[in-house]
N, C-alpha and C positions, 0 to 999 in steps of 0.2 A: 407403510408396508408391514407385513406379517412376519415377525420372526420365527423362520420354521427351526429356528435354535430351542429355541421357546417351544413353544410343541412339540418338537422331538422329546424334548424334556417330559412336559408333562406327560407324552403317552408311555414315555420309557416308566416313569413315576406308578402308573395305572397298572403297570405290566408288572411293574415291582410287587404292588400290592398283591396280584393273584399268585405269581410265582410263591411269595412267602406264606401267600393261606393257605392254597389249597397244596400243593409240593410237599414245603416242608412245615405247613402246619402250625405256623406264627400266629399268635396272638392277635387279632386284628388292630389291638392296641400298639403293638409294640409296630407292626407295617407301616401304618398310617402314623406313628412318630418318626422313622425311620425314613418314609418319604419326604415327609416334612422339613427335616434335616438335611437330605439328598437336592432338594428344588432350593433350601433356601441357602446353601455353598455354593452351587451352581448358578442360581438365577437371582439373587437377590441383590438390594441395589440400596448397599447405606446413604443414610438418610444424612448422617453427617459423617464425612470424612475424617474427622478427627476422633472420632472414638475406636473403642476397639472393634475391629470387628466383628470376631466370634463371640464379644459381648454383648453386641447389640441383636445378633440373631438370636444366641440363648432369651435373651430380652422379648423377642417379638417371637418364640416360641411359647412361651410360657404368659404371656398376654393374652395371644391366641386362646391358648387352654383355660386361662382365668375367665378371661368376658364369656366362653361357650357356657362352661358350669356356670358361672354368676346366673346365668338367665333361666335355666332350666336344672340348677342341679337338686334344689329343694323342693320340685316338682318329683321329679325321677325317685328320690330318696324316700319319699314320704309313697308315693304309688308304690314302689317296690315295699313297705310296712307294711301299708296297708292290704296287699296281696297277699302277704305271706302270715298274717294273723287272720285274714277268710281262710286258706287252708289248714294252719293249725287249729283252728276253731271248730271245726265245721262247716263254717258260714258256708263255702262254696255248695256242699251237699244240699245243706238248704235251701240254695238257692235251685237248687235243680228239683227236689221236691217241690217247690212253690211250680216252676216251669210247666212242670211234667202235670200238674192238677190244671193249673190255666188251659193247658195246650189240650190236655186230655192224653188217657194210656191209647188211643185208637192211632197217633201219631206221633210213636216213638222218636221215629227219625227228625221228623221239625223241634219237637221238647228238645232232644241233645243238642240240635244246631242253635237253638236259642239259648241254652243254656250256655253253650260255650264262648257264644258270642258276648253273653254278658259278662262272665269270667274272666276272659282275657282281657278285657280293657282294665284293669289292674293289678289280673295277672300272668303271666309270659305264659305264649302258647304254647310251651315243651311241656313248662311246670301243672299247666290247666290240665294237661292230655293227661298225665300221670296221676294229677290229683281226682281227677271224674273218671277214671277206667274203671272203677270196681262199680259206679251209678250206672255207668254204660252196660258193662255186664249184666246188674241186674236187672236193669228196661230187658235188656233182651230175654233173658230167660222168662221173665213174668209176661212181656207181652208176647215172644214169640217170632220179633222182626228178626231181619236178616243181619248177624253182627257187622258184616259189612259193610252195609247201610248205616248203621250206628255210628261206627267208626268215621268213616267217610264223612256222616253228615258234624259229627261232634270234632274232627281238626278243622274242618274246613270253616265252622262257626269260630271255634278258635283264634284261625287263621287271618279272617277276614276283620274281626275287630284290632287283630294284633296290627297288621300293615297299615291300617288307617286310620286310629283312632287314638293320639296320645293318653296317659304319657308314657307309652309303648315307648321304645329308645328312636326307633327311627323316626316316626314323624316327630317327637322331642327333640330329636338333632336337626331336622328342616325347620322346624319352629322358630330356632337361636340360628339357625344362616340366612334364613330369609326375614329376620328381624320381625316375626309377628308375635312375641310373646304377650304384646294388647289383645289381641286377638283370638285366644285360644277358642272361648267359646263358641264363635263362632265358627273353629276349626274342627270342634269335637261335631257341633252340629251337621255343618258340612260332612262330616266323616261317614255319620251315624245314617248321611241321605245317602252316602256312596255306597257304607258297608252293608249296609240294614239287604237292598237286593243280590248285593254277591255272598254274604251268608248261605240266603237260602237258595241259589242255585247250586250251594254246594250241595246241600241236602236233597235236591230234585236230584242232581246229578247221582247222589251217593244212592238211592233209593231205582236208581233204574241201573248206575251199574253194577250193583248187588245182583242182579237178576244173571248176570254173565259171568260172575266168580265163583265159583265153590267155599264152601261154608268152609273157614278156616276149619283145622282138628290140630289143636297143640294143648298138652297140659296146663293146666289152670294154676299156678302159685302162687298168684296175687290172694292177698287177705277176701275174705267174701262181703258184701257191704254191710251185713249184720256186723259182723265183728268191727270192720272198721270207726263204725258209727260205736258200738259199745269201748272201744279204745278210745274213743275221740272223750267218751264220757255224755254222750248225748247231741243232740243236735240244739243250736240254741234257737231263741221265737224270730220267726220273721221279722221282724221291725228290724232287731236289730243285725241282719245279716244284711238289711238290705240298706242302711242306713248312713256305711260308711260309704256308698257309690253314689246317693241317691243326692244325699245333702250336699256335698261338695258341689255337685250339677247344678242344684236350685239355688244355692248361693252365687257361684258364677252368673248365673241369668238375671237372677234379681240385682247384684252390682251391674252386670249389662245395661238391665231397663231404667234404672235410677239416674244413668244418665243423659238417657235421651231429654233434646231439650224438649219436646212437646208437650214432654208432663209437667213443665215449668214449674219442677222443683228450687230451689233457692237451695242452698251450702250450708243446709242446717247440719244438724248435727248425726240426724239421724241417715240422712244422704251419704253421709260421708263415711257412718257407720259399716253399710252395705257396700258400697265402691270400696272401701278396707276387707271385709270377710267378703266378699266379691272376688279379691284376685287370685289368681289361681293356688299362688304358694298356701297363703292363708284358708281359702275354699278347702284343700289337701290337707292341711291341718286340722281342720273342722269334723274333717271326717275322719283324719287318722285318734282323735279325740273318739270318735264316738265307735269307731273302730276297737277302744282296752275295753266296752262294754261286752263286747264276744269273749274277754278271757274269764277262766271259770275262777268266781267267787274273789276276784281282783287282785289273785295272786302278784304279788309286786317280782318274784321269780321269774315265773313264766311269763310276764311282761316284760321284762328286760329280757330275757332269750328271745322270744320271738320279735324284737323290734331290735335285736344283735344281729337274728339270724337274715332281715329283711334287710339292714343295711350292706349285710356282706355281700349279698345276692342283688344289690344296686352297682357294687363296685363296677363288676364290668362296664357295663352300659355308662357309668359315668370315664372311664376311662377311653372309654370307645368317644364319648361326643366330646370330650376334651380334646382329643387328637383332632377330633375333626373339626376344632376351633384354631388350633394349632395350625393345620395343613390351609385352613382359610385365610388366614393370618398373613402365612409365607405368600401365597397366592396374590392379597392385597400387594406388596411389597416388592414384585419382579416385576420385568417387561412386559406380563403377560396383565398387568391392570390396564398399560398404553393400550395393547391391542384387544379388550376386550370391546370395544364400540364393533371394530374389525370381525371379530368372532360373530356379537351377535347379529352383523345383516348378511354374513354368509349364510347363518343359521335361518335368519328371516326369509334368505332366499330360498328356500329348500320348501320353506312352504307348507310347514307338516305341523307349527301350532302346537297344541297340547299334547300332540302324539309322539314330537320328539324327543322328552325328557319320559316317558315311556317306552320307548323302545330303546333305548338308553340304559336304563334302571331295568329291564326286559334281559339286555344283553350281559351286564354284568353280573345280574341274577342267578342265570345260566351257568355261568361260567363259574362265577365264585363260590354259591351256594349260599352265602350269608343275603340276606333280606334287609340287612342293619346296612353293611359296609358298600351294599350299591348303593342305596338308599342315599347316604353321607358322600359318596363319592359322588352322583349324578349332581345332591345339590348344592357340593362345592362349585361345581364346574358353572352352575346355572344361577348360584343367587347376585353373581356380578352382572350377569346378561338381563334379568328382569326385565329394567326398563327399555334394555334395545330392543327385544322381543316384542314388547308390546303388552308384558304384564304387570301394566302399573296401576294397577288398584290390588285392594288388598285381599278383595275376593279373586281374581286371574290368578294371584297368586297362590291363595290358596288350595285354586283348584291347581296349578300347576305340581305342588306338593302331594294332592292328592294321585296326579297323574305318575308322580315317581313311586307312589306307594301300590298303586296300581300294578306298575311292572313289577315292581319285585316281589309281586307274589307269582309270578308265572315261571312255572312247573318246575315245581320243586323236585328235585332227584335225589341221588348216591350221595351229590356234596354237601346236603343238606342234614343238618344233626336231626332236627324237627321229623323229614321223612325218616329216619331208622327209628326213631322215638314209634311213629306212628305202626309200620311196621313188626316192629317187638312186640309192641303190646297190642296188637292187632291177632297176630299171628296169621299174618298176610305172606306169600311168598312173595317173593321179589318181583317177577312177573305181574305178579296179581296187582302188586304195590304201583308199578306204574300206571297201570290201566286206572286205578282204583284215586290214587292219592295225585300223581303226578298229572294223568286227565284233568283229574277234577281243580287243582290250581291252574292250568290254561284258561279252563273255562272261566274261574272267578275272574282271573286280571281280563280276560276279553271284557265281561260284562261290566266289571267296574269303570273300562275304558268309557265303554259306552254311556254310562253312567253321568260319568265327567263329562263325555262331550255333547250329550242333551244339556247340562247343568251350565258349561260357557256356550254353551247356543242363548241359552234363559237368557243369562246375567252379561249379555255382550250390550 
């Protein structure tokens, strides 16, 4: 039998979280510790009688928090470096000049969506938006597009590598609950099949619904990209802007293929070499290594500032998937692990498959505004149900991850910091903003749905 003590619990828990973000404004960190604490005096169910008891919860709160960071937090730490020494450096702007030459000036709006889409897979897509406003600006006046368009197409690139493509926080918090941290590679690739066509439907989208907005008119006080680039002190050569993204990638692949057995390698030494710079912490390293090459003339200064400034700018996100190691934790430890068999064939009954932890991750999206905190909260709920669902390989599950990152990019609004970001520096009215930014996120998560469910059609 289902203990609806136990559920009432949890949804009262759920209800907690939004009241304390969106209300009054909580810290997602401190909610999601706060709940954590709330479920495990309530529901939790000592292991041994004889100890203390508010000892042993402190205990399995802070386990929780240890094992979440132990798996992911030198991933998250070194990406967030790494991000934040492209923007100091230039690197990003370069990287959008290389774009912009591939792509051609005839297609404004695709160079911005591709460009942004490459950017935020190391760096966060508030900070990407802010950092490429003044390149966005100047595509537009040199070629003419519609800023609109620009805009629209450059969050929404953004956007769409940030939701699904680690080691963004959220899919790095599914990562460490659904136990694939073997697996990244595969997860980034995966990602890059989902994200690569919701990118650019933003940029279609942003490109026709430019044609139905009025040309914002707000004063301009951002730096011009001349001056920005002559502050920055130049832009640095290609290779190495693009070097600390490229190489971490080709090393993960290459320890991927070393161990397939059909190359009938033998445990030499050199095998073993690559399966080491292969994993993903070390891959992260490699790059954040080749990353102090962007600083000017190896300032030992400005390398310790900007790798201060990248770790402070990790804290959050690492505090955020701590909690939600925590709150996993408590979850393992109550009634509600007896009844999760229970859970998942109601769930199986319903019959909705990959769409359910979508509309899921859809609905708290909505509601709360954070993209992180549904994200972590759908797949608390769902990395204990996995195998009753029926996603017991590590690709279902994958795509299932994908499928919550899916939803939480649909339509982003008022409770979303990201929309005012976009917004501001848009100089979009608020009207305009929804049609424009909030459309254009519907559209993405729809298509990525789709996306995933040709992908577990494939791989069924």
């Amino acid at each position: 039998m289902i203990s609806y003590f136990v559920i009432a619990m949890l949804s009262i828990s759920i209800i907690v979280v939004m009241i304390l973000t969106i209300k009054f404004k909580v810290h997602p960190f401190i909610a999601m510790l706060l709940v954590a604490i709330f479920l495990a005096f309530t529901l939790h169910i000592p292991t041994n009688k004889d100890n203390n008891y508010i000892t042993e919860i402190s205990a399995l709160i802070g386990k929780g928090f240890g094992n979440a960071l132990a798996n992911v937090g030198i991933i998250i730490v070194l990406g967030s470096i790494i991000g934040n020494i492209l923007e100091m450096s230039g690197a990003a702007l370069k990287l959008g000049e290389i774009v912009i030459k591939i792509v051609g000036k005839s297609h404004p709006a695709l160079a911005m969506n591709i460009l942004g889409f490459i950017v935020s897979i190391p760096v966060f897509c508030d900070s990407g938006y802010l950092i490429l406003t003044p390149l966005r600006k100047a595509v537009a006046k040199k070629s003419g597009a519609s800023p609109v368009a620009l805009s629209v197409a450059l969050s929404t690139g953004l956007y769409a590598s940030h939701a699904l493509i680690p080691p963004t926080p959220g899919p790095a918090a599914v990562v460490n609950l659904f136990g694939l941290e073997a697996h990244l590679l595969t997860i980034i690739l995966i990602g890059l099949i989902v994200a690569i066509p919701t990118s650019l439907v933003g940029a279609i989208y942003g490109i026709f619904i430019s044609k139905y907005i009025k040309k914002p008119n707000y004063p301009d006080k951002s730096p011009t990209y001349e001056t920005l680039i002559s502050d920055i002190g130049g832009l640095p050569p290609a290779w190495k802007a693009l070097a600390p993204i490229v190489v971490p990638i080709l090393l993960m692949a290459i320890g991927s293929i070393v161990r397939f057995d059909s190359l009938k390698m033998s445990d030499s030494i050199i095998k073993n070499i690559f399966i080491f710079l292969g994993e993903p912490s070390m891959a992260l390293f490699i790059g954040f290594l080749f990353s102090l090459l962007l600083t000017h003339k190896f300032n030992t200064e400005e390398i310790s500032m900007w790798i201060g400034d990248g770790i402070k700018a990790s804290g959050s996100i690492l505090a955020i998937v701590g909690a939600s190691g925590a709150f996993a934790e408590v979850l393992k430890s109550t009634e509600l692990a007896k009844i999760i068999p229970e859970l998942g064939h109601i769930f199986a009954s319903l019959n909705m498959g990959i769409i359910l932890p979508f509309i899921m991750a859809s609905a708290l999206k909505i509601m709360l505004g954070s993209s992180t905190i549904a994200v972590v909260t759908v797949a608390t709920l769902f990395a204990p149900l996995l195998n009753t669902l029926g996603f017991t390989t590590p690709i279902s599950q994958i795509l299932v991850l994908m499928a919550i990152g899916a939803g939480s990019m649909i339509a982003s609004h008022a409770n979303d910091s990201y929309f005012w970001i976009v917004v501001e520096l848009s100089g979009l009215k608020v009207k305009d903003a929804y049609k424009a930014r909030t459309l254009a996120t519907f559209v993405q998560g729809i298509t990525a749905l789709i996306v995933i469910l040709i992908l577990s059609f494939l791989f069924r």
